[in-house]
N, C-alpha and C positions, 0 to 999 in steps of 0.2 A: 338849691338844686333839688331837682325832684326825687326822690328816696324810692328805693327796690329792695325786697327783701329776695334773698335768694339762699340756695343750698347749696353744696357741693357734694355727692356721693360717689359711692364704687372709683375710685378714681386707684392709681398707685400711691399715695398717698395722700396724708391729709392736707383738703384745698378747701378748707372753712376758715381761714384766717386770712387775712391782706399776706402777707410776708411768701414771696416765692409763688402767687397765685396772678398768672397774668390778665385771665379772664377779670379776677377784679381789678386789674391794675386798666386793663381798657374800660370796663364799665364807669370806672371812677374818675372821666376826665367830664364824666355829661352826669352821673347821677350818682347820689349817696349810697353808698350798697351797703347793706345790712344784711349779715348772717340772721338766718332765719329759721327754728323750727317748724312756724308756717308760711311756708316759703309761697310768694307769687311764680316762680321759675326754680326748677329744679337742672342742676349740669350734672351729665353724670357720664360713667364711661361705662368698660367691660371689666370689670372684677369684682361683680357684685349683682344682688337684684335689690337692695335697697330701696329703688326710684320706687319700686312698685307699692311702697307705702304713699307717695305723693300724687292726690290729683290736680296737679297745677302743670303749667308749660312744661313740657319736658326737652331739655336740649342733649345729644347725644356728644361726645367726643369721645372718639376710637385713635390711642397710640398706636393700636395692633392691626392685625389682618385680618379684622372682620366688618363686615356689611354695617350699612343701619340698617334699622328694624323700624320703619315710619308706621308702625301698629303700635310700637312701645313709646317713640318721641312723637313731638312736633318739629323738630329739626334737629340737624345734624352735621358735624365738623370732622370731617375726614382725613384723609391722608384719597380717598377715591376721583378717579377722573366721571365725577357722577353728576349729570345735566340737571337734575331735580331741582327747581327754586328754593324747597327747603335744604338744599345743601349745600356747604361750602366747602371747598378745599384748603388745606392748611393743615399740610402735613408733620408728624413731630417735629423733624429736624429745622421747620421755621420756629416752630416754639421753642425748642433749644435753643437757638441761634439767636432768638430777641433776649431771649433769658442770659444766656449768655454776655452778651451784648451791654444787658440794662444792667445786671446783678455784679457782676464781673470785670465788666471794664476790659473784654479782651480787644486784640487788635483785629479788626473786619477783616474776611476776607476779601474784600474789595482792594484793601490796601496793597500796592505795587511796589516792590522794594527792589532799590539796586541789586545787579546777579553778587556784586561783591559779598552783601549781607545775607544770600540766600546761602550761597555757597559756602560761607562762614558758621551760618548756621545748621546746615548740613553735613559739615563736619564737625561740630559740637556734639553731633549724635555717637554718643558711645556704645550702642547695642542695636542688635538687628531688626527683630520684628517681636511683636508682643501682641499677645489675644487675651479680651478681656471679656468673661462671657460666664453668667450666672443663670441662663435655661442651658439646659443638658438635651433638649428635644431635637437641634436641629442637626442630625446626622452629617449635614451638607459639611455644614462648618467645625465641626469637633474630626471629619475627617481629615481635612481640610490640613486643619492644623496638625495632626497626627503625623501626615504624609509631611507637611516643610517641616517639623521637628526635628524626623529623621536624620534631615540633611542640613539641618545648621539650627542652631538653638532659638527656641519661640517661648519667652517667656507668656507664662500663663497666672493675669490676677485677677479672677472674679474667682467666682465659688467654684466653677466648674474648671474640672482638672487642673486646680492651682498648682504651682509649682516654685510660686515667691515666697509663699509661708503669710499673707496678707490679703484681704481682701477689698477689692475699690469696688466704688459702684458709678456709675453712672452719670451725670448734669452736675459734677462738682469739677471745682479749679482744680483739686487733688489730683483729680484723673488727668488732667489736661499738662500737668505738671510732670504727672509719674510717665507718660506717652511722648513728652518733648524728648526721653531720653531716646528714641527709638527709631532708627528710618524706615519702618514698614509699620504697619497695624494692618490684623484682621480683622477687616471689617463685614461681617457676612450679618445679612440678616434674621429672623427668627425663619422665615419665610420668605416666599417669591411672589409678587407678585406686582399687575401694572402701577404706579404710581407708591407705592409703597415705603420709603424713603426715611429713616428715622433719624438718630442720632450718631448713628452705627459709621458714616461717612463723612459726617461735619464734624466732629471729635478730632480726627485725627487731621485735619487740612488745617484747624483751627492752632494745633499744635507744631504744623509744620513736618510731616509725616507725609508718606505717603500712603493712602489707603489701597489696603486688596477687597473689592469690592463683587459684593453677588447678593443681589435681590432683586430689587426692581427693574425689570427688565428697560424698563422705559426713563433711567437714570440718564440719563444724556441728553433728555427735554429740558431740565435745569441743569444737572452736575457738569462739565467739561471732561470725557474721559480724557484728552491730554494729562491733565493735572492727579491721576491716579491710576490702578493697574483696575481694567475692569474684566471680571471673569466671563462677562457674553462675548469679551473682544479673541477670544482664544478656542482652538478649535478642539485641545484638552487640557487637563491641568497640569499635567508636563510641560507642557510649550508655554505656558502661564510662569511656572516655577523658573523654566531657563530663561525666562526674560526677565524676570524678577532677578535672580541672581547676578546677571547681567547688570542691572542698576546698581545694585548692592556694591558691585567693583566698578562703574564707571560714573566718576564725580560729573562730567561732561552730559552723560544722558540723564544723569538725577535733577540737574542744575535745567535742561530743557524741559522737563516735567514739573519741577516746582514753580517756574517763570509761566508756566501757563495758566491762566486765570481760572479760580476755580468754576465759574459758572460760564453756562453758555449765554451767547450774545442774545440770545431770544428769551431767556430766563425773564421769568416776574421777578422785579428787584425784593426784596423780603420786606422794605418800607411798603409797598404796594401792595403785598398780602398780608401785613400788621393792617392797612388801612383798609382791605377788603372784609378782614374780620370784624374790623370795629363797627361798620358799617351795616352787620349782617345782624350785629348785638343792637344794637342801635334800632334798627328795621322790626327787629323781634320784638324785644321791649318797647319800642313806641306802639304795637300793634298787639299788645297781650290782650288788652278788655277786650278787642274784636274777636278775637282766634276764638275757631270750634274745635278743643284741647280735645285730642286723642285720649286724653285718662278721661273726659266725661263722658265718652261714648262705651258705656256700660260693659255691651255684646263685646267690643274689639279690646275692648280694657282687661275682660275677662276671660276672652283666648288668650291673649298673648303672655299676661301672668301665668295660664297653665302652661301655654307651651313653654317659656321660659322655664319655670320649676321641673317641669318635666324632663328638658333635656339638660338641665343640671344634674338631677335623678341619674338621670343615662350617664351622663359623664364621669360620675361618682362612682355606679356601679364596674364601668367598664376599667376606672382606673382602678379601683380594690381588685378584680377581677385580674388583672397585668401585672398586680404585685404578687397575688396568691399562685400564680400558674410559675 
């Protein structure tokens, strides 16, 4: 097979080894991939400016709520409803969800289970609702939880406003495990916005929960609101809560909510965006020698590293700036 050396930077963690790295798990069905510190293609995301050492292909991939920057990449993997041919969609929550899937061995959500086993399973659920959330930025959701705490107990395990005495994180079977005990999750996102969609909502469906859901407005082009409580469906968060509560005491309405399938009938099935992906790797790397690489274009290579550094600069100042005041 023909060999590619590649890099992984700024990512949430480290994605320079085979193990828990999908990108090489897809590259590595058509080409020998090799970690590289002279890398032909550089992947990178947003928690860093690293790339900006690499002038080779640059590929972007955003978990978060921000844009690409087609001055900094040659392409880019989103979570965005964005027409651009260097772009692909392929939002977190399908990369959880393969991951899930391939590392895990859990049970698909495609799978249909007699109402018997639903219902059995849903009263195995020994506790109410549970928030698991390690940014403290998004006001929406930290109220959120504040206000149903009030009125019936919302266990809290990330870093933020824990209250288990432990903290989980995130794409492990742990979480998946410690959230089966629960019939609600909050699942609010960092942010709002169209297509935006992470892991915040397949966690808990995957667990057999029902999610409280608020972010992507446009969640019900994939997700099936039947199959969870969605907060655009509600005209305030009162009328959200006394329907929620509602479930909470009627096995009958839980058992019609969990029998609904999680995705809409118009949904891209996640085999069809694992194979739109590969195809886009594929496409990229069969055409690197031709590509005119955005890092060789000197003038546009050296704006956008200053803009970059600069509103780091800015963000730096203005957070010191929010602690001292």
């Amino acid at each position: 097979m023909e060999k590619i050396r590649v890099k992984f930077v700024d990512f949430w963690t480290d994605l320079d080894k085979p193990e828990g790295n999908y990108f090489y798990e897809l590259l590595s069905r058509r080409y020998t991939v090799e970690f590289s510190d002279d890398p032909e293609i550089v992947f990178y995301s947003c928690y860093g400016k690293e790339y900006l050492k690499y002038n080779c292909l640059r590929i972007f991939y955003s978990p978060e709520n921000c844009r690409p920057d087609f001055t900094g990449c040659d392409y880019a993997i989103t979570f965005d409803y964005n027409q651009d041919p260097r772009h692909l969609r392929f939002p977190l929550w399908a990369l959880y969800y393969l991951g899930y899937l391939k590392w895990f061995r859990v049970e698909p959500l495609e799978t249909r289970l007699p109402d018997e086993e639903l219902l059995k399973r849903w009263k195995q659920k020994s506790k109410f609702c549970c928030f698991i959330v390690s940014n403290p930025k998004s006001r929406k959701r930290v109220d959120f939880f504040r206000k149903l705490d009030k009125i019936k107990r919302v266990d809290s395990a990330g870093r933020h406003l824990n209250n288990i005495g432990y903290n989980l994180k995130g794409g492990t079977i742990e979480k998946l495990k410690f959230i089966r005990d629960y019939k609600f999750v909050i699942s609010f996102e960092n942010t709002s916005h169209a297509g935006y969609t992470t892991e915040k909502i397949l966690e808990p469906l995957l667990a057999g929960c029902i999610p409280i859901y608020w972010g992507n407005p446009l969640v019900d082009k994939e997700f099936n609101t039947a199959r969870f409580i969605n907060y655009f469906d509600f005209a305030t968060e009162e009328e959200l809560i006394g329907f929620l509560m509602t479930v909470d005491q009627d096995d009958n309405l839980a058992l019609r909510m969990l029998k609904a399938g999680c995705f809409t009938e118009k949904h891209t099935p996640v085999s069809r965006m694992e194979q739109d992906l590969y195809e886009f790797l594929v496409k990229i790397v069969e055409s690197r020698h031709e590509q005119r690489l955005v890092a060789a274009n000197k003038v546009v290579s050296l704006e956008h590293a200053i803009r970059v550094r600069t509103n780091t600069f800015v963000a730096k100042l203005k957070h010191y700036a929010k602690i001292g005041s």
